[in-house]
C-alpha positions in Angstrom: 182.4 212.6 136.3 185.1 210.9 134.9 184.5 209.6 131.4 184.6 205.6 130.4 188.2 204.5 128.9 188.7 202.4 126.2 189.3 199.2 128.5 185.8 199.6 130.0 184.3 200.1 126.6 185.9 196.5 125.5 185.0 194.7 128.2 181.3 195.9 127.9 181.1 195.0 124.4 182.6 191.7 124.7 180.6 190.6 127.2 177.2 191.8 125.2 178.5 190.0 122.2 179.3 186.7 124.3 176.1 187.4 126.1 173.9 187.1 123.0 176.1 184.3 121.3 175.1 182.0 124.9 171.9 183.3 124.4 171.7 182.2 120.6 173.4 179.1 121.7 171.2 177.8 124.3 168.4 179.1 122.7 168.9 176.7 119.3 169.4 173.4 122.1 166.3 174.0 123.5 164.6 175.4 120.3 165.7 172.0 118.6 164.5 170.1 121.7 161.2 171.5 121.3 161.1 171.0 117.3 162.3 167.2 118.3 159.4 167.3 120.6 156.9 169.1 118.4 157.8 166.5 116.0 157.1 163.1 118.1 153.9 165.0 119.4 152.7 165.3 115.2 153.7 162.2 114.7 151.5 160.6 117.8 148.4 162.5 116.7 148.9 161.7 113.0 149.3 157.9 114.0 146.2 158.9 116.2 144.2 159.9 113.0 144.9 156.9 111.1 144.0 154.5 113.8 140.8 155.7 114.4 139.8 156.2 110.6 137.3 153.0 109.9 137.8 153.9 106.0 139.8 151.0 105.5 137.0 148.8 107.0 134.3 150.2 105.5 136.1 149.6 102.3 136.5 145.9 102.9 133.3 146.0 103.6 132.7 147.2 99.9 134.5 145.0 98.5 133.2 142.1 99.9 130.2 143.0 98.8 131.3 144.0 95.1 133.0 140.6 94.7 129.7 138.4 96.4 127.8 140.2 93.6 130.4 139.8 90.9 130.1 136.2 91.5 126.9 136.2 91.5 127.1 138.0 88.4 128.8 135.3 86.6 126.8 132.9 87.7 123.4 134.4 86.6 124.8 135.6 83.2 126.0 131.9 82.8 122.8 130.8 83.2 120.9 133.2 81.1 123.4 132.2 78.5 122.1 128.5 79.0 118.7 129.6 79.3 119.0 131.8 75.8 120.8 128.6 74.3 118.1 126.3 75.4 115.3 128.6 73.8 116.8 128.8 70.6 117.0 124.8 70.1 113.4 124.6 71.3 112.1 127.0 68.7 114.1 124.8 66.4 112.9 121.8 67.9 109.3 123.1 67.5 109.5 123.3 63.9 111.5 120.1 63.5 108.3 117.8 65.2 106.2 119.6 63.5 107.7 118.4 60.0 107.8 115.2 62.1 103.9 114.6 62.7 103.7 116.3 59.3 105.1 113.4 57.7 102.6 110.9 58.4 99.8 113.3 56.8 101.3 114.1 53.9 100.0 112.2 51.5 97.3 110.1 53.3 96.0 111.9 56.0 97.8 109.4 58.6 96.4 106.6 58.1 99.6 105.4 55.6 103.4 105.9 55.7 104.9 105.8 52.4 108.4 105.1 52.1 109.0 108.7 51.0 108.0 109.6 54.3 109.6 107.2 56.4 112.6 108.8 54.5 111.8 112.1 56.0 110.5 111.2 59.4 113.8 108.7 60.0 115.7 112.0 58.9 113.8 114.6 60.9 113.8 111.7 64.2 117.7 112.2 64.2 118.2 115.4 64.5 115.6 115.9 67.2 118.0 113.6 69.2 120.7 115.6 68.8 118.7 118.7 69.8 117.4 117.1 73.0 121.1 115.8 73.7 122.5 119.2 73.5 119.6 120.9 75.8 121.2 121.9 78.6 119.9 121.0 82.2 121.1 124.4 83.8 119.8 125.7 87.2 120.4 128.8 89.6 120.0 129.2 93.5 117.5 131.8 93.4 115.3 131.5 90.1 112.6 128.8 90.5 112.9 126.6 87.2 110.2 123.8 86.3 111.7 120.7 85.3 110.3 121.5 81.6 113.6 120.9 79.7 114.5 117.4 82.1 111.2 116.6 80.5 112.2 117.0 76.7 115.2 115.4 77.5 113.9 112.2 78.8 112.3 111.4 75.5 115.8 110.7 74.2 115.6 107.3 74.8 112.0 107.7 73.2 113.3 109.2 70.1 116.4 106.5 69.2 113.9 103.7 69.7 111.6 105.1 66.9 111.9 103.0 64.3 108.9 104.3 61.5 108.1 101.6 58.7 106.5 101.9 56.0 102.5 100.9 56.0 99.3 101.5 57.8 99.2 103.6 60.8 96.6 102.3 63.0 93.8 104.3 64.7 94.2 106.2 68.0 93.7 103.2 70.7 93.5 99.9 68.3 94.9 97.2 69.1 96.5 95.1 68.8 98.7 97.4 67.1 99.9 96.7 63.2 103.3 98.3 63.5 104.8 100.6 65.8 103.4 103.8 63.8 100.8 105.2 65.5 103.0 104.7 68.8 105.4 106.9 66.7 103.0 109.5 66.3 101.3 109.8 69.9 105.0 110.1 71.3 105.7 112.7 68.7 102.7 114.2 69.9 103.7 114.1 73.4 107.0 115.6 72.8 105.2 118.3 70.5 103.6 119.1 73.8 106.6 118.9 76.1 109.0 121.4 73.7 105.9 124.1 73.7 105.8 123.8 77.5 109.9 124.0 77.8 110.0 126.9 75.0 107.2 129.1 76.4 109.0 128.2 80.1 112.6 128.7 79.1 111.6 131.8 77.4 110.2 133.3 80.9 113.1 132.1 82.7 115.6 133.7 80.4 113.9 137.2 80.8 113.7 137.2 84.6 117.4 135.9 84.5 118.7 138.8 82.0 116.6 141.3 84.2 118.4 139.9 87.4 121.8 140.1 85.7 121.0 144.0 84.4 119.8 144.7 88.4 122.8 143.2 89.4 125.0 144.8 87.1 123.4 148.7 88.3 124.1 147.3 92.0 127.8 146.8 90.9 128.0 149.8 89.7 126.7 151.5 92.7 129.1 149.5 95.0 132.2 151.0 92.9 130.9 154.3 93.0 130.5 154.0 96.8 134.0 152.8 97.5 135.6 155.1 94.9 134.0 158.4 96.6 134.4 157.1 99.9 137.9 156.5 99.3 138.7 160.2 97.8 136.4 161.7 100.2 137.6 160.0 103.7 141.3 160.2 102.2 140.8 164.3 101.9 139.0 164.4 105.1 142.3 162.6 106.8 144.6 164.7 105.0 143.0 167.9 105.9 142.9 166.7 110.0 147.1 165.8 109.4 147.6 169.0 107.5 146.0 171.0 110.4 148.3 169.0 112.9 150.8 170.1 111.0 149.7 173.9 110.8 148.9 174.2 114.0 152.4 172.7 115.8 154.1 174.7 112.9 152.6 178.0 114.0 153.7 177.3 117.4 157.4 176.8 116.2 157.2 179.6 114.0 156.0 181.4 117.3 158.9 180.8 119.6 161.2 181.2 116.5 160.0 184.8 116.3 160.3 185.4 119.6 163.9 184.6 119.8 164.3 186.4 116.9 162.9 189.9 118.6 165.1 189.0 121.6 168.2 188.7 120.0 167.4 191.9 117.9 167.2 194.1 121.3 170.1 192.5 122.7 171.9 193.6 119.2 170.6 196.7 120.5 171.6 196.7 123.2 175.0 195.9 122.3 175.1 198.6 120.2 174.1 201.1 123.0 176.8 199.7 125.1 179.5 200.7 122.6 178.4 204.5 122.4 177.7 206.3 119.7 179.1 205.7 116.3 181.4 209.3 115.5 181.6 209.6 111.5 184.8 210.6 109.9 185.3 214.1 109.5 183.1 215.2 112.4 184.2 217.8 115.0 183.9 214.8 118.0 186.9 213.2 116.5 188.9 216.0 118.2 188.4 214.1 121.3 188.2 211.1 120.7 
């Protein structure tokens, strides 16, 4: 059996070597086809993900919500600051009529008006116009309010025509009337009447608006707790789904990568089998070689 020559031995090995470099060669145009492809198809089922994630929605949703109840918000906590302002001057206003009717009585059990206390009462009168000018006629949607402070405040007009003199005030129902005293005092009266109504009124009005605000306020705070944990919670769910796209199409190409790998290894192989054996210097077979 005649052995191979060196010609046959060349043309072996060169074409095992071109062999494997078409092999490599056609192998990386179809392996980059496939990544190209891989690629469009993570892409679609990324895009696929986002559209049918309602996070964004349900968000909106949120934050419609938070902002319908942060105006509201402002509104209520205006009008519990109108409400506390309005209580304040009636408690002041309570005392101020008081000293009022007090001045008829205090010398001569109001049946007299010195001029000392037309002095006073005059005084007193004025600022209790002032204080019903500056009540403030404040209402809100959803908290029933009696008309109590409208009330006060139409005994402005009351109030500037008081004009206290001094001399006799007249009996409850004489007539006719002496001077415009005892008038005086039966509107004082009246409004004495009116501002314990508003206070006691404004008072309850003021609480249920301040609890309203504080419920409100623990509502807000619910609503941004919502959205923030729905926001971190959906967003990790969605980026969990796109990484295992990603892990799963990677894998694949990993897969086929390997292969090609293990196939171009045997034909390495098998080009080194084609050559023959390797003879190291020195040894006996290079007698005939």
């Amino acid at each position: 059996m005649a052995l191979p020559n060196a010609t046959d031995t060349n043309i072996g090995t060169t074409l095992a070597r071109v062999s494997a470099q078409n092999f490599r060669f056609g192998f990386e145009q179809q392996f980059n086809q496939i990544q190209n492809t891989t690629i469009r198809r993570i892409n679609s089922e990324i895009d696929k993900v986002i559209r049918n994630d309602d996070t964004p929605q349900r968000l909106a949703a949120l934050e419609r919500d938070y902002n319908n109840l942060e105006k509201n918000k402002g509104l209520i906590d205006s009008f519990s600051f109108d409400m506390r302002s309005n209580q304040l001057r009636l408690a002041d206003m309570q005392t101020k009529v008081a000293d009022a009717i007090a001045a008829f009585s205090a010398v001569d059990d109001d049946t007299n008006l010195t001029a000392d206390e037309v002095t006073s009462l005059t005084a007193t009168r004025d600022e209790l116009i002032k204080e019903t000018s500056a009540l403030l006629l404040s209402i809100h949607p959803d908290i029933s309010t009696p008309y109590v402070v409208r009330d006060v405040k139409n005994m402005y007009d009351t109030l500037k025509a008081m004009d206290p003199v001094a001399g006799v005030v007249d009996a409850a129902g004489a007539t006719p009337a002496t001077n415009g005293n005892r008038q005086i005092l039966d509107d004082l009266t009246t409004l004495s009447g009116l501002i314990d109504t508003a206070y006691d009124v404004t008072t309850t009005t003021s609480e249920n608006a301040s609890g309203i605000a504080l419920d409100i306020s623990a509502t807000l705070a619910t609503k941004l707790s919502d959205m923030t944990q729905l926001s971190s919670v959906e967003l990790k769910r969605q980026e969990d789904q796109i990484e295992d796209i990603k892990g799963k199409y990677g894998n694949i190409l990993r897969v086929i990568s390997l292969s090609f790998e293990a196939r171009i290894a045997q034909m390495e192989e098998l080009n080194k089998a084609a050559q023959g054996w390797e003879i190291q210097p020195g040894s006996i077979m290079n007698l005939f070689a």
